[in-house]
C-alpha positions as CSV (number, residue, x, y, z in Angstrom):
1,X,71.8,1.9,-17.6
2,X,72.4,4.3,-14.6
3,X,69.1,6.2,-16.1
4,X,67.0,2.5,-15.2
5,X,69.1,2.2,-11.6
6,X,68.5,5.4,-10.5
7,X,64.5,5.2,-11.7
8,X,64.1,2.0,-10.1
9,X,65.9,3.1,-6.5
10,X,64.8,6.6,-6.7
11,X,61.7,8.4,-4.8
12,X,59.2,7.9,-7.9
13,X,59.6,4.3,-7.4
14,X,59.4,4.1,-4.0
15,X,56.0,6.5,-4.2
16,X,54.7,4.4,-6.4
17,X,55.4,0.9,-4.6
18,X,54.4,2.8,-1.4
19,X,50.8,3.6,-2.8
20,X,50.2,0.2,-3.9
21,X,50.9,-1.0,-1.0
22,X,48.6,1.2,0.5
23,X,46.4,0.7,-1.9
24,X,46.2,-3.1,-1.3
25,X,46.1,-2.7,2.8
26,X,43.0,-0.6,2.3
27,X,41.7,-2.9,0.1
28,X,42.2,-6.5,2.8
29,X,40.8,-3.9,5.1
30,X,37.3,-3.3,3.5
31,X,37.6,-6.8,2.7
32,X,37.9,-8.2,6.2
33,X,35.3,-5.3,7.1
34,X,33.1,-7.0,4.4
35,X,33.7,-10.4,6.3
36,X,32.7,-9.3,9.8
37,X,29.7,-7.7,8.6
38,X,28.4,-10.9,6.7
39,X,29.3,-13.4,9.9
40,X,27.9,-10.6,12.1
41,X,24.4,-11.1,10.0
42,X,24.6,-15.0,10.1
43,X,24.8,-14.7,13.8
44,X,21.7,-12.6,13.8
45,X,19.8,-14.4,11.7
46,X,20.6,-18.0,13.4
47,X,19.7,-16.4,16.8
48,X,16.5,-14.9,15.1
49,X,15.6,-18.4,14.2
50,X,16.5,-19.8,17.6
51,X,13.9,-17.7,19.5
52,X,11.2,-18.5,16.5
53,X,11.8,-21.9,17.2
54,X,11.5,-21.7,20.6
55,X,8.6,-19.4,20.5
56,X,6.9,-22.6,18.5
57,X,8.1,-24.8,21.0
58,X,6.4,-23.3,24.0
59,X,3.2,-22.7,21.9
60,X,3.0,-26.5,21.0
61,X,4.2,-27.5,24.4
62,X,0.8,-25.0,25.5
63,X,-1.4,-26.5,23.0
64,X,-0.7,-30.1,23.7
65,X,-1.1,-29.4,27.7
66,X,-4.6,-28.9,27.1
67,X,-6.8,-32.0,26.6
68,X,-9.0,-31.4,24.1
69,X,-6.4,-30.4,21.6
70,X,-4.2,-33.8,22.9
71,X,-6.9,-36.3,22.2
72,X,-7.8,-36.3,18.9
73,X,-4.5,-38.3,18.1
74,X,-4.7,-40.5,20.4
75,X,-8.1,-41.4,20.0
76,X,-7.2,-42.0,16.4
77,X,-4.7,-44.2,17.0
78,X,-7.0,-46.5,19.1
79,X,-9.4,-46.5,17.0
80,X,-7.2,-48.2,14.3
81,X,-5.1,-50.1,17.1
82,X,-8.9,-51.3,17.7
83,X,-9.8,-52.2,14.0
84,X,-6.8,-54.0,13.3
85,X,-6.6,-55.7,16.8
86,X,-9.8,-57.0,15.9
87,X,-9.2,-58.3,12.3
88,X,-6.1,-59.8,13.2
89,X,-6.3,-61.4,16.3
90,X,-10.2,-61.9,16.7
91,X,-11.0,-63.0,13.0
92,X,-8.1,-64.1,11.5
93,X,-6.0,-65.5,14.2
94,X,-8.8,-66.9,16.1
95,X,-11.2,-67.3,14.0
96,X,-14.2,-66.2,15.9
97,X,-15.8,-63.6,13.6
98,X,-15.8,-61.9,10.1
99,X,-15.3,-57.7,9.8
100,X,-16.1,-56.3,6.6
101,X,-12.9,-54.6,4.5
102,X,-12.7,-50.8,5.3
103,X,-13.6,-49.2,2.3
104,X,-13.3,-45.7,0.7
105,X,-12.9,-42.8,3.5
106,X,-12.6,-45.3,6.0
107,X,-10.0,-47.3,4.3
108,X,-8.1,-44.1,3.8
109,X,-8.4,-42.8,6.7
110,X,-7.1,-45.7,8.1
111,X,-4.3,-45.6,6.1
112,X,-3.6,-41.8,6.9
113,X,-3.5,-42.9,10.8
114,X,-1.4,-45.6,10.4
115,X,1.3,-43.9,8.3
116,X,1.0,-40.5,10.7
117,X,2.1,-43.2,13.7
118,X,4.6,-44.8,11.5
119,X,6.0,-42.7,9.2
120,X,5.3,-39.6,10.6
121,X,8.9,-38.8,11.7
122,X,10.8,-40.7,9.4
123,X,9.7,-38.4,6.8
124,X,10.2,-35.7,8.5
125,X,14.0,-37.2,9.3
126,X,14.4,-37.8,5.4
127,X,13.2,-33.9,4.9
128,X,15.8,-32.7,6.6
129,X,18.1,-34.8,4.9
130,X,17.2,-33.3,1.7
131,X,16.1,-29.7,2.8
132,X,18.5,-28.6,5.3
133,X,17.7,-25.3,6.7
């Protein structure tokens, strides 16, 4: 019995207990160095995608300032404003005329246009839902 006191208060154990510890501090160490190193990469790459966004921002904000590249949407828009102005109000609600049905390319195109205005940025809301980046 004085054999398993002395072992367990002696230097061996004390060596021993003191390299584990040291062992495990060196390990948290290389673990918390581990740590750093990936938030210091997140950083990076968030900031990285910051500037590309804002690198696409000031190119759109350049392309739309010109007006050629700002009117084909708009003049899209009143061109179906116009066709549907004109069926509802002129020939249905009125009663004053008769437009053929928009068929094939122009009946989807129409139909492009109109979810483009409408839908456009809900879809774009409901991809970010799903897709977060």
């Amino acid at each position: 019995m004085g054999w398993l006191i002395s072992l367990i208060t002696g230097p061996l154990f004390s060596k021993v207990i003191g390299g584990l510890t040291d062992a495990y501090k060196l390990k948290l160490e290389n673990a918390t160095k581990k740590d750093k190193m990936a938030v210091d990469l997140a950083v990076m790459e968030i900031q990285g995608e910051v500037a590309a966004r804002q690198v696409e921002a000031s190119i759109i904000r350049a392309e739309q300032g010109w007006w050629v590249t700002a009117l084909p949407r708009p003049i899209m828009g009143l061109a179906a404003a116009f066709y549907f102005s004109k069926v509802l109000v002129y020939d249905l609600s009125l009663g004053l005329g008769s437009t053929p049905e928009a068929q094939g390319s122009t009946q989807t195109l129409l139909i492009v246009v109109v979810t483009g205005y409408f839908g456009g940025r809900t879809i774009e809301k409901v991809a970010r839902i799903f897709f977060k980046r």
